[in-house]
C-alpha positions as CSV (number, residue, x, y, z in Angstrom):
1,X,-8.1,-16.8,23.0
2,X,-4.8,-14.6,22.8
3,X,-5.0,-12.7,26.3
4,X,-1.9,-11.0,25.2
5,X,-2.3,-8.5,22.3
6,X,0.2,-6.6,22.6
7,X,3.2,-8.9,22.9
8,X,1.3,-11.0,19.7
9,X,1.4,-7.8,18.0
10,X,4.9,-6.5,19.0
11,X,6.8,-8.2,15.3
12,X,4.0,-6.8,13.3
13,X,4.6,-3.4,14.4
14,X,8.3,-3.9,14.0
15,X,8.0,-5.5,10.9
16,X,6.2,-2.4,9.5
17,X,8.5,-0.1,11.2
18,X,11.4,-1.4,9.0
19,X,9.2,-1.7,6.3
20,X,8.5,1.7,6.1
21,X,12.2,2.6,6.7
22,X,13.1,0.2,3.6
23,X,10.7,1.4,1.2
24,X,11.0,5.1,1.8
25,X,14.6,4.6,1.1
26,X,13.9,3.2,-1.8
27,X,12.4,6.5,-3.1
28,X,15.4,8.4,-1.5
29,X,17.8,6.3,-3.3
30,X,16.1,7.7,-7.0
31,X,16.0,11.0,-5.5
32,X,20.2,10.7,-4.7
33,X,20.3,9.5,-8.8
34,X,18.6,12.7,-9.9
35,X,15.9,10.3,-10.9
36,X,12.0,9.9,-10.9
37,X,11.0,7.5,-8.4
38,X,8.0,5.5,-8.9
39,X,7.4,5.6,-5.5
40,X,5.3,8.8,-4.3
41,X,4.7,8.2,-0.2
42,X,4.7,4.7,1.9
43,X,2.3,4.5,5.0
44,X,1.8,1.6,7.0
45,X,-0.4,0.1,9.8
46,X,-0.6,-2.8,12.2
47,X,-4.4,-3.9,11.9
48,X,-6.5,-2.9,15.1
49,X,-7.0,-5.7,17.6
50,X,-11.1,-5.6,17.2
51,X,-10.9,-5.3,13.1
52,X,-8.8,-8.7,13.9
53,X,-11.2,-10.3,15.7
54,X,-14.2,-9.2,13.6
55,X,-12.3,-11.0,10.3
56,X,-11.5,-14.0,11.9
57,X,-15.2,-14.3,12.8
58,X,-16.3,-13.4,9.3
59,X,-13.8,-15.7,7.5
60,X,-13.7,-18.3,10.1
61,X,-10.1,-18.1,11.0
62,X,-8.8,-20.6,13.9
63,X,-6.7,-18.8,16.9
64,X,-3.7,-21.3,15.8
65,X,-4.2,-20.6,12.0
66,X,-4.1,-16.6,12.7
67,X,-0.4,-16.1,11.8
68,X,-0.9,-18.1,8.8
69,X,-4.6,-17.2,7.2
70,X,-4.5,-13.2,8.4
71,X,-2.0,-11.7,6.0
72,X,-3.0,-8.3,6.4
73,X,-2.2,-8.0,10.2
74,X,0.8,-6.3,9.3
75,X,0.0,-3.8,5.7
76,X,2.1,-1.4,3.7
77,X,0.8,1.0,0.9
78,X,2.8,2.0,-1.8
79,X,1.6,5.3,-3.4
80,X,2.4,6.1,-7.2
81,X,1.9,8.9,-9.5
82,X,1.3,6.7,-12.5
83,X,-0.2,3.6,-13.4
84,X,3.2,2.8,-15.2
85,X,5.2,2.9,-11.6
86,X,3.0,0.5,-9.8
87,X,4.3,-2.1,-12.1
88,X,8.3,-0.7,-12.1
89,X,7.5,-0.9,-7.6
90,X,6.8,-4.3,-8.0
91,X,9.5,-5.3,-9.8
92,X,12.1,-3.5,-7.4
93,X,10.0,-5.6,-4.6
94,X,10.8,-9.0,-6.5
95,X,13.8,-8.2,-7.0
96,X,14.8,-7.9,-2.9
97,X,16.1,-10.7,-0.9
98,X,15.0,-9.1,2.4
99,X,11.1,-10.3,1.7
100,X,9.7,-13.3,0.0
101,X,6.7,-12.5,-2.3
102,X,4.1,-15.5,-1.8
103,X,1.2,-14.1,-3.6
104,X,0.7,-11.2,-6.2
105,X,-3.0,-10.4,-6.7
106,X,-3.1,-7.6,-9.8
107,X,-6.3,-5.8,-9.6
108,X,-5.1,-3.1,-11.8
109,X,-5.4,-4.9,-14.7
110,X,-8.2,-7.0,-13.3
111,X,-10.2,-5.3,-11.6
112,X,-13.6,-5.8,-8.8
113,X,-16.5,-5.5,-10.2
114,X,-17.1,-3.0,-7.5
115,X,-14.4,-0.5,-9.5
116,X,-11.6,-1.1,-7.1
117,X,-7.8,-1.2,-8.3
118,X,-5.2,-2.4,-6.9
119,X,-1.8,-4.2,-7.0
120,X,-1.5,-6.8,-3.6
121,X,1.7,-8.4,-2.8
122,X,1.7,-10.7,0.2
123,X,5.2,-11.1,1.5
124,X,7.2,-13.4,4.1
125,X,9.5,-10.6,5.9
126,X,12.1,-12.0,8.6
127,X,12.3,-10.0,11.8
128,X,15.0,-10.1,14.2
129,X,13.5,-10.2,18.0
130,X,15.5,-11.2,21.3
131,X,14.2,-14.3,21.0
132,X,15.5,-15.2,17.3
133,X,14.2,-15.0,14.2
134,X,10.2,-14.7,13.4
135,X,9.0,-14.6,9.5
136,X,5.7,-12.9,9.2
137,X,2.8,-12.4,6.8
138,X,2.0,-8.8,5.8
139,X,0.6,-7.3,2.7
140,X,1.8,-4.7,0.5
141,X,-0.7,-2.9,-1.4
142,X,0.8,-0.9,-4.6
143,X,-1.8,1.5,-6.1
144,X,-2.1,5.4,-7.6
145,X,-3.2,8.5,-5.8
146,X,-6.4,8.4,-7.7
147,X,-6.5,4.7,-6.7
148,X,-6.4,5.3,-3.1
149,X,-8.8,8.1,-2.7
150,X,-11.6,6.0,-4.7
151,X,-10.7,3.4,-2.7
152,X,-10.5,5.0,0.5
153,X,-14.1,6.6,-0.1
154,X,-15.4,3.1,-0.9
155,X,-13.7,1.5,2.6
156,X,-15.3,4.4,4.5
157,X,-18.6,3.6,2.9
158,X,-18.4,0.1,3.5
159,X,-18.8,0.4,7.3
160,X,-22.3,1.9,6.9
161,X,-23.7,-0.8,4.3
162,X,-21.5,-3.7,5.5
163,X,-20.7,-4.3,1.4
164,X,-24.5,-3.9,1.2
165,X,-24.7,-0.7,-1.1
166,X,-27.7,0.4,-2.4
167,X,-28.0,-0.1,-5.9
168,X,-27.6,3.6,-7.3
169,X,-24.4,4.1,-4.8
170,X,-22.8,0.9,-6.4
171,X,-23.2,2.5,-9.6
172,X,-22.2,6.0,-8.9
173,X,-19.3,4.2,-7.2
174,X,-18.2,2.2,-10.3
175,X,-18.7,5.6,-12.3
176,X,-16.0,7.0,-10.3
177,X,-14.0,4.3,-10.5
178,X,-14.0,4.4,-14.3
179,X,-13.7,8.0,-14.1
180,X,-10.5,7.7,-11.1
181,X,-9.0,5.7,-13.9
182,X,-9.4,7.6,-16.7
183,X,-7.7,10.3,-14.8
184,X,-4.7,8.1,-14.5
185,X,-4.8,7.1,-18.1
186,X,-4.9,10.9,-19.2
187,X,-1.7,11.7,-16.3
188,X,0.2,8.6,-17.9
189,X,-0.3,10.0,-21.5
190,X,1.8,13.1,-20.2
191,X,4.1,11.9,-17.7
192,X,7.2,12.5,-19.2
193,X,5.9,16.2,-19.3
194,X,5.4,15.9,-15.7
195,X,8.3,14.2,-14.8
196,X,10.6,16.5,-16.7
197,X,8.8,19.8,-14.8
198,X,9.3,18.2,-11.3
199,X,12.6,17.5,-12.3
200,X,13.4,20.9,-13.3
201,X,11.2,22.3,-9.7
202,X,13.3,19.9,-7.7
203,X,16.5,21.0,-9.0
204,X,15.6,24.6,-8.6
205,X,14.7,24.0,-5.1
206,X,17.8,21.8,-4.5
207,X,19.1,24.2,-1.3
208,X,16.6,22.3,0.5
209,X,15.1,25.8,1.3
210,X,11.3,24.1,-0.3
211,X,10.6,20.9,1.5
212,X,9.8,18.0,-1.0
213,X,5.8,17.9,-0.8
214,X,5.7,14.1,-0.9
215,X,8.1,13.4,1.9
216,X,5.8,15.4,4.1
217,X,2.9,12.8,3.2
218,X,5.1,10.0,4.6
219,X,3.2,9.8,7.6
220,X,3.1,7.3,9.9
């Protein structure tokens, strides 16, 4: 078994460190161009070494497949306002020649049965250590603020029924789902209202005197 977790871990952490850097700039860079970025906030993790262990148990992943079969170790989220901009985000991301997308998994469009929505990119992302080069897995997930909090709800829930829900939470879950969605439907019927009113509060705040509420949310 790795005895070393920390040192295994050390280009994940990296590799979502500059991640987080890059795609944060990315909504500075529409901000600079006086325009609306689809990107709301970017947080990112390093997966805990027991959530690690407990997947490569339940999927049966080998020690000397981990690097290969595991490709959340390292995660990104990308948080949007609209259903609209998780689709211009992925674009921007295919566009980049700093990553390589291997896999797109669109569970906006099709969505779990369980309700949950999604857009999954798995990437290949070069990082630069003493020792030379090491290209790593991680996942970027691409989803709306209504998006996350069903979805963050349903993750929570999930460590008390192990997936197991009872039948009437499944389907008060999938009722909010439908209804998260709806929400995001309703905001995407207006959005050029919305944009055009944050446009007009940003430039009124220019003098940097009112912090910009979303770049407080990029947390690490």
């Amino acid at each position: 078994m790795i005895e070393d977790w920390q040192h295994f871990l050390l280009p994940y952490q990296q590799a979502v460190n500059e991640l987080k850097v890059k795609l944060r700039g990315m909504r500075k860079q529409f901000q600079d161009q006086k325009q609306h970025s689809p990107i709301e906030f970017v947080t990112g993790r390093v997966k805990p070494v027991d959530s690690i262990k407990e997947k490569m148990v339940r999927r049966h992943v080998q020690e000397d497949r981990l690097e290969r079969d595991m490709q959340d170790i390292a995660g990104l989220r990308i948080m949007c306002q609209f259903v609209e901009d998780i689709y211009k985000v992925v674009d921007l991301l295919r566009q980049r020649s700093d990553m390589t997308i291997l896999e797109e998994r669109d569970y906006v469009t099709n969505v779990k049965p369980s309700g949950y929505r999604s857009y999954h990119i798995v990437i290949e992302y070069p990082v630069q250590l003493v020792t030379g080069e090491k290209r790593i897995l991680a996942e970027i997930q691409v989803r709306t603020l209504a998006m996350n909090f069903w979805a963050t709800i349903e993750h929570s829930l999930n460590y008390k029924y192990q997936g197991a829900f009872p039948e009437e939470l499944s389907a008060r879950l999938q009722r909010a789902a439908a209804a998260a969605f709806k929400l995001d439907n309703e905001m995407s019927e207006i959005r050029e209202e919305i944009k055009e009113a944050q446009t007009l509060f940003s430039n009124r705040n220019s003098s940097g005197q009112v912090s910009d509420s979303a770049t407080s949310k990029e947390r690490d």
